[in-house]
DSSP file (Angstrom, degrees, kcal/mol; ACC not computed):
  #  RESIDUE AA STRUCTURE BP1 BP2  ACC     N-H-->O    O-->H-N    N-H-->O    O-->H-N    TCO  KAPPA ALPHA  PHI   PSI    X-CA   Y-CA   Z-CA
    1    1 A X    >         0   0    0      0, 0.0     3,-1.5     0, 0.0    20,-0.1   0.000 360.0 360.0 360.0 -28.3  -19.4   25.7   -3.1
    2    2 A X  T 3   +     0   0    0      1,-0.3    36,-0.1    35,-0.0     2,-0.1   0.698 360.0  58.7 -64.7 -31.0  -21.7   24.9   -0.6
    3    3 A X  T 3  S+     0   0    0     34,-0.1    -1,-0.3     2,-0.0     2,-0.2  -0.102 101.0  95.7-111.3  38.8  -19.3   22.4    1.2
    4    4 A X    <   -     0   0    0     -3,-1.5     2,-0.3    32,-0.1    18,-0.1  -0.255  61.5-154.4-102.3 170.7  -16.9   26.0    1.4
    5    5 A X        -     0   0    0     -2,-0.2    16,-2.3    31,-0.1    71,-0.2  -0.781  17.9-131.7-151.9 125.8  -16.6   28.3    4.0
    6    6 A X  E     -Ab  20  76A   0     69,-4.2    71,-1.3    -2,-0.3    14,-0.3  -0.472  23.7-164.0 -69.8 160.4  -15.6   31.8    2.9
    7    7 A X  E     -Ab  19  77A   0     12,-4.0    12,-1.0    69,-0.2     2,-0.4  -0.969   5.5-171.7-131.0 161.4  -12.8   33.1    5.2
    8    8 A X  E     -Ab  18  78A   0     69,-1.5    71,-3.0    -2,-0.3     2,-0.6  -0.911   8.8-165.2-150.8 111.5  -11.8   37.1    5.4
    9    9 A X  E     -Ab  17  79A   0      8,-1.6     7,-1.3    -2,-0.4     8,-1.3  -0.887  12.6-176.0 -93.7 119.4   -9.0   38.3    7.1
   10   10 A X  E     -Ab  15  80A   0     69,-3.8    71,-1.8    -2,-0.6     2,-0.4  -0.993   5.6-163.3-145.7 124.0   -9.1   42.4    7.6
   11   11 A X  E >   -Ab  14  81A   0      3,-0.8     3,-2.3    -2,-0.3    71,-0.2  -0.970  38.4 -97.8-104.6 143.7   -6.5   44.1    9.1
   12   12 A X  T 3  S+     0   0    0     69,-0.8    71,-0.1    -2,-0.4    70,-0.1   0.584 127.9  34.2  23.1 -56.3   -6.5   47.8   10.7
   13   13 A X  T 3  S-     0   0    0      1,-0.1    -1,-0.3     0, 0.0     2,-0.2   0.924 131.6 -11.7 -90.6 -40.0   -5.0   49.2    7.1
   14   14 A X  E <  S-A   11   0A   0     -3,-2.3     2,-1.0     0, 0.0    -3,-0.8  -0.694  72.5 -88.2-164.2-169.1   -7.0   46.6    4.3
   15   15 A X  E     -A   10   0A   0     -2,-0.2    -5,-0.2    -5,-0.2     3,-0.1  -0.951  45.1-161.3-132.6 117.1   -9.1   43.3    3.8
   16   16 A X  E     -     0   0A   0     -7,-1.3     2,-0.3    -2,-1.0    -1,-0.2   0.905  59.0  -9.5 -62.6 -49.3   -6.3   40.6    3.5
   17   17 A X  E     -A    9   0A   0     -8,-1.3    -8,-1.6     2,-0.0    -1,-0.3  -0.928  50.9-173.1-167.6 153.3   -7.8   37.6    1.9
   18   18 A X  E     +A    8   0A   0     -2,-0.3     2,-0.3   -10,-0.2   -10,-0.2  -0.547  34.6 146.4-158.1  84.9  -11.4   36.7    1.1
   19   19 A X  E     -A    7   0A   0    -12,-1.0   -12,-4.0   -14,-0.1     2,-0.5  -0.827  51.4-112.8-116.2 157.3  -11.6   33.2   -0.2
   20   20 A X  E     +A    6   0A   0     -2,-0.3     2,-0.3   -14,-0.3   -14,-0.2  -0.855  48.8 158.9 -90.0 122.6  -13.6   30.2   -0.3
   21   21 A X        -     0   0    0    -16,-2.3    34,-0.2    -2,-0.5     3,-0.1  -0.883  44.5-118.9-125.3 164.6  -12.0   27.7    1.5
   22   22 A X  S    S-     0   0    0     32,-1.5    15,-0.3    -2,-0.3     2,-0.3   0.894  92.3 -17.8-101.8 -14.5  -12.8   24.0    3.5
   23   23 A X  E     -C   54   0A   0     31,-1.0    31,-2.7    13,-0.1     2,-0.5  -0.794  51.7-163.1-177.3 169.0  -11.9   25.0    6.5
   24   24 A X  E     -CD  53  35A   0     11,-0.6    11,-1.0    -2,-0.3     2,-0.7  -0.962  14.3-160.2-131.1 117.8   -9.8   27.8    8.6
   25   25 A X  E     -CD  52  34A   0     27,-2.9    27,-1.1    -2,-0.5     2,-0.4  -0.866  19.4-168.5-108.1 112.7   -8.7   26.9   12.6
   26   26 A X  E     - D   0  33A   0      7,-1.4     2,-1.8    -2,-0.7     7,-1.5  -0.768  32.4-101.5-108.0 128.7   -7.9   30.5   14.2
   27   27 A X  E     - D   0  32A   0     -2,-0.4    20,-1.6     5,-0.2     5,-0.2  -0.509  48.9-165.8 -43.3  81.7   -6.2   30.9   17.7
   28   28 A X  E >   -ED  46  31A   0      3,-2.0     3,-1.2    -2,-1.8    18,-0.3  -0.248  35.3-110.4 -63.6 162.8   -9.4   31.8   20.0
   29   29 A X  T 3  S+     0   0    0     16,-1.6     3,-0.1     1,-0.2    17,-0.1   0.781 124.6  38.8 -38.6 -47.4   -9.0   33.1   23.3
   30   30 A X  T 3  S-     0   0    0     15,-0.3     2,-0.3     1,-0.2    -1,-0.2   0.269 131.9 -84.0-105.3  -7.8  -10.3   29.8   24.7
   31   31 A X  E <  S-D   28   0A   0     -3,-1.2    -3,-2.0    -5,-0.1     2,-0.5  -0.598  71.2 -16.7 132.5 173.7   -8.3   27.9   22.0
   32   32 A X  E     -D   27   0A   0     -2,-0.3     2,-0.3    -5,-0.2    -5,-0.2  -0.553  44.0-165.3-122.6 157.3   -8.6   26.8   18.8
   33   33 A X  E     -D   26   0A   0     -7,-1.5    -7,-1.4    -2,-0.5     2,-0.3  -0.692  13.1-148.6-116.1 138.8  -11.4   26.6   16.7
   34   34 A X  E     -D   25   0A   0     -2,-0.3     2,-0.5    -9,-0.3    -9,-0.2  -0.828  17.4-156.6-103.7 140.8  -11.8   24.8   13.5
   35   35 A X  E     +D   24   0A   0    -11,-1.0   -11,-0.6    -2,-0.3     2,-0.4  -0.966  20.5 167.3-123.1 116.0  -14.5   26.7   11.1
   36   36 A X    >   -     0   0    0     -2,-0.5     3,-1.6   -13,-0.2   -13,-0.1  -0.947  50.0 -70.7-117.4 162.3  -16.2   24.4    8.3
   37   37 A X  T 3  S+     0   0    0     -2,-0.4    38,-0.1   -15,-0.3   -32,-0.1  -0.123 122.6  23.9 -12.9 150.7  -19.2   25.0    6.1
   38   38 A X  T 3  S+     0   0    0     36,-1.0    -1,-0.3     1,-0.2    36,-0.2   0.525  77.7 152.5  70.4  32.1  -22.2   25.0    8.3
   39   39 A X    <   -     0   0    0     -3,-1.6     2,-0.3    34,-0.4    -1,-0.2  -0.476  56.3-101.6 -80.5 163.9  -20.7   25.8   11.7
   40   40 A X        -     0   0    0      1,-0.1    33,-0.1    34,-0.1     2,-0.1  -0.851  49.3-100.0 -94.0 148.5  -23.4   27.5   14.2
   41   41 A X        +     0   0    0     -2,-0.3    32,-0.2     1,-0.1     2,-0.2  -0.109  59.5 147.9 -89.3 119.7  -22.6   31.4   14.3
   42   42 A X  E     - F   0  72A   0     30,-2.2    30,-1.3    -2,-0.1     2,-0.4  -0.914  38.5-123.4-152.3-160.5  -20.6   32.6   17.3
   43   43 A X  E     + F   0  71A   0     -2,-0.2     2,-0.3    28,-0.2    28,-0.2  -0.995  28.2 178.6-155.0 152.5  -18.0   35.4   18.1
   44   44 A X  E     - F   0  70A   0     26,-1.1    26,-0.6    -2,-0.4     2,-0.2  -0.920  25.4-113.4-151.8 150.9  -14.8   34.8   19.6
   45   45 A X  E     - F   0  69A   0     -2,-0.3   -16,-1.6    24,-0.2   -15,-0.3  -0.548  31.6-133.2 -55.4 141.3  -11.4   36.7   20.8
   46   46 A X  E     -EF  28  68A   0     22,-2.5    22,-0.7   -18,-0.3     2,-0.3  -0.665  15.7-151.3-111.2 166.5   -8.8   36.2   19.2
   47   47 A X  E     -     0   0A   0    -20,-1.6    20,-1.1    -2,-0.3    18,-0.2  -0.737  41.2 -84.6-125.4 163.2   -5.3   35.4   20.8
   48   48 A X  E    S+ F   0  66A   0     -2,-0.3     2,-0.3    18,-0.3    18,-0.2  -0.672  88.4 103.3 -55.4 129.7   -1.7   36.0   19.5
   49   49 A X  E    S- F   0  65A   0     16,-1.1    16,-2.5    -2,-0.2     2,-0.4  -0.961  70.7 -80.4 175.1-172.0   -1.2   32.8   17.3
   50   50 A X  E     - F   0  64A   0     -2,-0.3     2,-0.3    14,-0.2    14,-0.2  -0.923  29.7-135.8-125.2 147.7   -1.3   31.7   13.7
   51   51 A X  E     - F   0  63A   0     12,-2.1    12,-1.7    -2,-0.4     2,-0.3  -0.641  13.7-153.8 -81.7 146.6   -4.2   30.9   11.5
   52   52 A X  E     -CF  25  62A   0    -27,-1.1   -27,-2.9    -2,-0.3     2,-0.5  -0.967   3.1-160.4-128.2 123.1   -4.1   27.9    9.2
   53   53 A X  E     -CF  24  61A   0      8,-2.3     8,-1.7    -2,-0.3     7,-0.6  -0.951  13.7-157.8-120.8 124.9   -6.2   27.9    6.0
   54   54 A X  E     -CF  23  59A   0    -31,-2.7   -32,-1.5    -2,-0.5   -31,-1.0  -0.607  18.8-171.0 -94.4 136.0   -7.0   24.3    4.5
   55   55 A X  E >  S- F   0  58A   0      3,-4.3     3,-1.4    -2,-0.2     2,-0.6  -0.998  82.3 -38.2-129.2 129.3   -7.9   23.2    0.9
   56   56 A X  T 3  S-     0   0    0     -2,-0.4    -2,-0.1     1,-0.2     4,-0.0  -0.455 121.0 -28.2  57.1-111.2   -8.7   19.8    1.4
   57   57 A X  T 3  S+     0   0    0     -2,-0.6     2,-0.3    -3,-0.0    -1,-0.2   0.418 117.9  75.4-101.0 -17.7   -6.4   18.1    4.0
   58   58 A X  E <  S-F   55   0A   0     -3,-1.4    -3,-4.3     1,-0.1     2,-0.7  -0.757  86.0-111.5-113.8 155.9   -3.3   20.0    3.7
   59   59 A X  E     +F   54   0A   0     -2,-0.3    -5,-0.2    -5,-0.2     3,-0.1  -0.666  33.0 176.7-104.8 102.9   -2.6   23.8    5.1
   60   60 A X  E     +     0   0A   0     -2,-0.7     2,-0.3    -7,-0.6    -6,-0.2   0.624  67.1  25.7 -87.9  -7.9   -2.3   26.0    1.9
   61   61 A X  E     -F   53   0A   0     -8,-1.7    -8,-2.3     2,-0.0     2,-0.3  -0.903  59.2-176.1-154.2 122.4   -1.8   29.7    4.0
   62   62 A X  E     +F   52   0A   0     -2,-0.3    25,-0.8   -10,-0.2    26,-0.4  -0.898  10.4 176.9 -88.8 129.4   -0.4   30.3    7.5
   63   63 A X  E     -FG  51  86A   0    -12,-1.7   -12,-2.1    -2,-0.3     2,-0.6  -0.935  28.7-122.0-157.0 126.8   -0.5   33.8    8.6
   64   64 A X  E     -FG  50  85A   0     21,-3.8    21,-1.0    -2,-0.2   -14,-0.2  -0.599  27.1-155.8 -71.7 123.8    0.5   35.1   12.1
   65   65 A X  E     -F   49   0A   0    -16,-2.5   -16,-1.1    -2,-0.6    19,-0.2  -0.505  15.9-164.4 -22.5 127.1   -2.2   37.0   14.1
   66   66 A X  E     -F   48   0A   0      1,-0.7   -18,-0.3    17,-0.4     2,-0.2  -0.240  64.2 -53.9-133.6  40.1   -1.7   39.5   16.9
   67   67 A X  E    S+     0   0A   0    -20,-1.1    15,-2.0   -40,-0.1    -1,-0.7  -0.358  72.6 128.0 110.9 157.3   -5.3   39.7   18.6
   68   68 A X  E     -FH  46  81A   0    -22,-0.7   -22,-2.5    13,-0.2    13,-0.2  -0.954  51.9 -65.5 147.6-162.2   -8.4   40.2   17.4
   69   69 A X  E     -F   45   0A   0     11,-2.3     2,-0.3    -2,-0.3    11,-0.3  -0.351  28.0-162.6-119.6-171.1  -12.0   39.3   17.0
   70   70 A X  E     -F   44   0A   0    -26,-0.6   -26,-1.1     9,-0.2     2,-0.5  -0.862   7.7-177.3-171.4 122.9  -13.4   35.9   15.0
   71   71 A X  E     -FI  43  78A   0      7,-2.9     7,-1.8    -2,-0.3     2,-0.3  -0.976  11.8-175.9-130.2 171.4  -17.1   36.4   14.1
   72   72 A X  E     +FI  42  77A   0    -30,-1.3   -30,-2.2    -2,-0.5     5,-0.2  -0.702   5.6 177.7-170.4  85.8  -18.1   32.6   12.2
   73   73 A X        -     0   0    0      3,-1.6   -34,-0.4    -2,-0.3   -31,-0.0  -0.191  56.9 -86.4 -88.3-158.5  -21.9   31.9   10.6
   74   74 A X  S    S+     0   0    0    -36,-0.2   -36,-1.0     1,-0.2     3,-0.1   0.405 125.8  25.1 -97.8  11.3  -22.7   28.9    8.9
   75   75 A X  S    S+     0   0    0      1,-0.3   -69,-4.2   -38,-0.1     2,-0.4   0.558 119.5  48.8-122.9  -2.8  -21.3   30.4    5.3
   76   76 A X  E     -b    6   0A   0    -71,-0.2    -3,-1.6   -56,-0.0     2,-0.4  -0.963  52.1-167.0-137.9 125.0  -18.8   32.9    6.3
   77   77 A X  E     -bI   7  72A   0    -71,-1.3   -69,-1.5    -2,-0.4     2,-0.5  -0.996  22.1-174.0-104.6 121.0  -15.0   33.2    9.3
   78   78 A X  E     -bI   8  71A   0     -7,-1.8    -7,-2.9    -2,-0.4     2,-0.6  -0.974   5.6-168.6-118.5 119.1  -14.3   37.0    9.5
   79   79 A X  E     -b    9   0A   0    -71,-3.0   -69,-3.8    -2,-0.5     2,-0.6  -0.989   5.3-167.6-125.2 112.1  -11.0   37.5   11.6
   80   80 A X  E     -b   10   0A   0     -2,-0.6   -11,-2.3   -11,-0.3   -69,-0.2  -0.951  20.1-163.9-102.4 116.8  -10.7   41.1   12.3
   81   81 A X  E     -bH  11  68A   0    -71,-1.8   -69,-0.8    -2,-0.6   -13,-0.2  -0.438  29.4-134.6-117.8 171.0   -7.0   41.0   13.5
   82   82 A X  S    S-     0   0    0    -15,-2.0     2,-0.3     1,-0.4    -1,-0.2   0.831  99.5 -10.7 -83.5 -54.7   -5.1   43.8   15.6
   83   83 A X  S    S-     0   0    0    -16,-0.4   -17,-0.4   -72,-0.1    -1,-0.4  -0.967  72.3-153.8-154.4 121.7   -2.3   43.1   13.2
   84   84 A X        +     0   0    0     -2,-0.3     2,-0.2   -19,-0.2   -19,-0.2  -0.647  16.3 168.3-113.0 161.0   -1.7   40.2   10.3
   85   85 A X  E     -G   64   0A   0    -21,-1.0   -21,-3.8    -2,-0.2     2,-0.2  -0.840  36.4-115.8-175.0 115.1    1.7   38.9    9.0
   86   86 A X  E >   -G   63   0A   0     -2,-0.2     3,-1.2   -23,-0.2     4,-0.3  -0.465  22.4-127.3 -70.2 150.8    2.2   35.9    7.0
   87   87 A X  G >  S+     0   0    0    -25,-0.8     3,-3.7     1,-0.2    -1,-0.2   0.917 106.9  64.9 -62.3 -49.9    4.2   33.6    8.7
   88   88 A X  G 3  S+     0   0    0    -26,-0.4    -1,-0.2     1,-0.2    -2,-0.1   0.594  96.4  57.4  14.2 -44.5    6.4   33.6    5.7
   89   89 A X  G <  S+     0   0    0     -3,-1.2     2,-0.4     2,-0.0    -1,-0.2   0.706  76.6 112.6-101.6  -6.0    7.2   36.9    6.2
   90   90 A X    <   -     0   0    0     -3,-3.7     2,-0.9    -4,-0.3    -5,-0.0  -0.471  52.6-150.2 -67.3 130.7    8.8   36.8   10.1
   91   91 A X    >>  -     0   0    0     -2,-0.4     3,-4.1     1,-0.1     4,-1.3  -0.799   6.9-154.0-111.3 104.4   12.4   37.5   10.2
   92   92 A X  T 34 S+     0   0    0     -2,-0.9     4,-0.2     1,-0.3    -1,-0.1   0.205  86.3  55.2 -32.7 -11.4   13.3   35.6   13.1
   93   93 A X  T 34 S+     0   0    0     -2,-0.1     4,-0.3     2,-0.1    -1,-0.3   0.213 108.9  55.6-129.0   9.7   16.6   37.7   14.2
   94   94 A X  T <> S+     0   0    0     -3,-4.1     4,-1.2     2,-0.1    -2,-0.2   0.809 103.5  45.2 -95.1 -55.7   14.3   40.7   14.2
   95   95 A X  H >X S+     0   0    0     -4,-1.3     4,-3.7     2,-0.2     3,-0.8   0.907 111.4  61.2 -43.6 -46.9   11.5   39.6   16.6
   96   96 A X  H 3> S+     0   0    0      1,-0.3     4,-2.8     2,-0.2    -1,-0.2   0.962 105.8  42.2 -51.4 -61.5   14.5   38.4   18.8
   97   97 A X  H 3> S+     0   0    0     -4,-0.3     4,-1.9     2,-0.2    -1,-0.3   0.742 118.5  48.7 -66.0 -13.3   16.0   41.9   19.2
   98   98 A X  H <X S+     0   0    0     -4,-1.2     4,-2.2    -3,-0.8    -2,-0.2   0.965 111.4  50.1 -78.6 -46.5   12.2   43.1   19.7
   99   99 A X  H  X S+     0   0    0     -4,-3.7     4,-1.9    26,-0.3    -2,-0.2   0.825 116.1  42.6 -36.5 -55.7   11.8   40.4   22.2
  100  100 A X  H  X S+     0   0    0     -4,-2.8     4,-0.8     2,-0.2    -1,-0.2   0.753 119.8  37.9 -60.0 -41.3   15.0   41.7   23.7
  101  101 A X  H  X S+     0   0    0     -4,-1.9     4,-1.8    -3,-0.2     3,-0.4   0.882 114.5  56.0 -67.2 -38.6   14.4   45.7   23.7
  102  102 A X  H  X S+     0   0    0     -4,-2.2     4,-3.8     2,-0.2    -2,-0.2   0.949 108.1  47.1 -74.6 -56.5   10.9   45.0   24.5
  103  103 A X  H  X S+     0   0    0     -4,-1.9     4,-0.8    -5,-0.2    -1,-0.2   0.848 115.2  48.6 -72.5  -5.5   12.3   42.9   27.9
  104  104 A X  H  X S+     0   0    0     -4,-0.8     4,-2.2    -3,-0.4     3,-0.4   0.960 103.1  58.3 -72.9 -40.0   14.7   46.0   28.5
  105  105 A X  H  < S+     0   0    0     -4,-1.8    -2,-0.2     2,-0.2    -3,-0.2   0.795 105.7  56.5 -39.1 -59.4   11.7   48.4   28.1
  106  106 A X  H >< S+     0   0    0     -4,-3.8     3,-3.9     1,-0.2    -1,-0.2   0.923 100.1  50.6 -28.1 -60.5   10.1   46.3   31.0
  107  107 A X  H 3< S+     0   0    0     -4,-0.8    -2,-0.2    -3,-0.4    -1,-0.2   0.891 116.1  45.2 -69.9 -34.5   12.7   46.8   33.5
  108  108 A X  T 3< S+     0   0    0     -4,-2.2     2,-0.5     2,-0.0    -1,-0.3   0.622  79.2 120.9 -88.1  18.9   12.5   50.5   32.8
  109  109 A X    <   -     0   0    0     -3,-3.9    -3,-0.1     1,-0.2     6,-0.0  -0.264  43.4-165.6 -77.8 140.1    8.5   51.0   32.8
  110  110 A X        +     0   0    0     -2,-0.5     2,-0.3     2,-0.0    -1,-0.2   0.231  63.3  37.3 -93.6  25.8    7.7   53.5   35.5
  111  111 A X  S  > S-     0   0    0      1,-0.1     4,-2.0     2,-0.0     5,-0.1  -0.951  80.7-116.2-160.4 147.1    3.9   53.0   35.9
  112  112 A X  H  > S+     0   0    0     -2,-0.3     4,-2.4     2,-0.2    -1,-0.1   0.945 120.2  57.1 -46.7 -58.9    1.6   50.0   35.8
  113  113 A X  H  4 S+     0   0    0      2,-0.2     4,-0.3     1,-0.2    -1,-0.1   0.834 115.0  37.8 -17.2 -57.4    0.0   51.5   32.9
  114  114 A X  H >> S+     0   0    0      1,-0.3     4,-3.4     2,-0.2     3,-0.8   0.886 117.5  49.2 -74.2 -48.3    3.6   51.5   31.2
  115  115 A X  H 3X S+     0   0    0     -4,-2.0     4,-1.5     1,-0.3    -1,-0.3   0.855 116.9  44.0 -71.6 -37.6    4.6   48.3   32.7
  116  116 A X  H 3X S+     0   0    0     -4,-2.4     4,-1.4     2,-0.2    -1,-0.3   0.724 105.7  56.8 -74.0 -30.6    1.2   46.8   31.4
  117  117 A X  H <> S+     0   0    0     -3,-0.8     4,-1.0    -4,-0.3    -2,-0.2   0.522 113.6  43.0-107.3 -29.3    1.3   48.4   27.9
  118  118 A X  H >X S+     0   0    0     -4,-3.4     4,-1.1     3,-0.1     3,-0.6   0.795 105.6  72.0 -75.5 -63.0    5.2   46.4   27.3
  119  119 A X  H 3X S+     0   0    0     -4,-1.5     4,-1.1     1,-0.3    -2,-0.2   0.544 108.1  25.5   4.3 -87.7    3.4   43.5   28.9
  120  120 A X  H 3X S+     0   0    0     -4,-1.4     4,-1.3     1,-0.3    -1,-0.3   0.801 112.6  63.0 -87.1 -16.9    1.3   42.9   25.9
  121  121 A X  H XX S+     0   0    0     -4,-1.0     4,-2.7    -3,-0.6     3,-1.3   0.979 109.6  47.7 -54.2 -56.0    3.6   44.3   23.4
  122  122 A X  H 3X S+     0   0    0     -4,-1.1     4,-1.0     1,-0.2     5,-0.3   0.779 109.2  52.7 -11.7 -71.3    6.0   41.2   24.8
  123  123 A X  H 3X S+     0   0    0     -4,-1.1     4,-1.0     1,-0.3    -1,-0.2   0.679 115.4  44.8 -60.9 -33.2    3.1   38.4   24.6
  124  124 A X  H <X S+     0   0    0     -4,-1.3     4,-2.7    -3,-1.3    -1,-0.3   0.962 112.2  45.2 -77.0 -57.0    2.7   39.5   21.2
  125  125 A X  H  X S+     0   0    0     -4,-2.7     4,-0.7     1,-0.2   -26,-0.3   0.664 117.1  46.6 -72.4  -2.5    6.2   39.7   20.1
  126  126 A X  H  X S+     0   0    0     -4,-1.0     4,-2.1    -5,-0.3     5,-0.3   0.568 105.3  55.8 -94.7 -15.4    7.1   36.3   21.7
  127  127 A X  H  X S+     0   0    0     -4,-1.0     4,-2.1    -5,-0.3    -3,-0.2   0.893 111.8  53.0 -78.7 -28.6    3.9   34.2   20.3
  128  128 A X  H  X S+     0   0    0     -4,-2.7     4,-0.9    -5,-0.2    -2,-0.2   0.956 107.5  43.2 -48.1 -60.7    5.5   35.7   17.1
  129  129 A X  H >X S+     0   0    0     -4,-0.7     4,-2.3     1,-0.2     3,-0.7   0.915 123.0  43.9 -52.7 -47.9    9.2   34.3   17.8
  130  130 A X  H 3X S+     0   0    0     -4,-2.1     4,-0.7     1,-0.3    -1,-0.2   0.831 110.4  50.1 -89.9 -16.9    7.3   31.0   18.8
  131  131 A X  H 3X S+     0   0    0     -4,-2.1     4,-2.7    -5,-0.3    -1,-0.3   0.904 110.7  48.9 -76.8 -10.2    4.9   31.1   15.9
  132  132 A X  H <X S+     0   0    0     -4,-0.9     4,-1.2    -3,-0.7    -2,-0.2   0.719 111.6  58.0 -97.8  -5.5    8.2   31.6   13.2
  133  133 A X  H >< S+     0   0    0     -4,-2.3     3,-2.3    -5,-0.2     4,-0.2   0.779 107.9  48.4 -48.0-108.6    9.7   28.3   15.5
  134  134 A X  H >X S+     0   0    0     -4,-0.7     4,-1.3     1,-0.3     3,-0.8   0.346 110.4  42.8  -7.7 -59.7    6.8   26.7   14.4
  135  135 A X  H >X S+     0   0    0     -4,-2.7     3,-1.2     1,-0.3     4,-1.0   0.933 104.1  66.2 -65.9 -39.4    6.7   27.4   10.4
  136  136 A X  H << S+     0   0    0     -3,-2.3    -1,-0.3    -4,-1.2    -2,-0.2   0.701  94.0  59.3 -74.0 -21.7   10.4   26.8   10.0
  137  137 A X  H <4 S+     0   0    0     -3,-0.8    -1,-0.3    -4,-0.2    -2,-0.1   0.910 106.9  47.6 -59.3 -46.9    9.6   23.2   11.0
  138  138 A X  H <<        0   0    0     -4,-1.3    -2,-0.2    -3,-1.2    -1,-0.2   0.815 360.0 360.0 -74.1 -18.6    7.0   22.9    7.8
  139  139 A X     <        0   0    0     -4,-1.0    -1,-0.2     0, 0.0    -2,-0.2   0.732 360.0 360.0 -92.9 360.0    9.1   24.3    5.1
């Protein structure tokens, strides 16, 4: 177990996954980060993206992100996400029409505030679009 790294995914509503795994690379702010056993302890922003949780060499769990926090000691990766979704679970012609209401919703914001608050609903719902591009490749 020692050459493990636990990983815990908690979203808003429940604690997602809590497993031992050999290592988890999470969308940081600044990029991504691979966590093994024994990494030195930091804390990190998380970005719109997808996590990929390894057993061995190969990517056993992909699960789309929407923001969040990463805190990472030398036994333990804690992703406190805004919002989690296995990748598995995007339907691809729904995010499209969010993508699309979301960019009408733009054109109509009447404030910065407003205009600012689709803003990052968008980023979200298009790293989404581009993270269920992505998975469809691997299955």
């Amino acid at each position: 177990m020692a050459d493990k790294v636990e990983f815990e995914l908690v979203s808003p509503e429940k604690l997602l996954t809590s497993q031992p795994v050999d290592m988890v690379v999470v969308p940081g702010t600044e990029g991504d980060f691979g966590v093994l056993a024994g990494h030195a302890p930091m804390i990190s922003t998380v970005r719109p993206g997808v996590i990929d949780v390894y057993e061995g060499d190969r990517v056993i769990d992909r699960v789309f992100v929407a923001g969040g926090f990463a805190e990472v000691t030398e036994t333990r990766c804690t992703v406190l996400a805004e919002q989690a979704l296995p990748l598995a679970d995007i339907d691809r012609g729904k995010v499209e029409q969010e993508v699309k209401d979301l960019s009408e919703d733009l054109d109509d914001a009447k404030s910065d505030a407003e205009r600012a608050e689709v803003e990052a609903k968008l980023a979200i719902a298009r790293a989404k679009l581009d993270a269920a591009g992505a998975g469809s490749t691997t299955h």
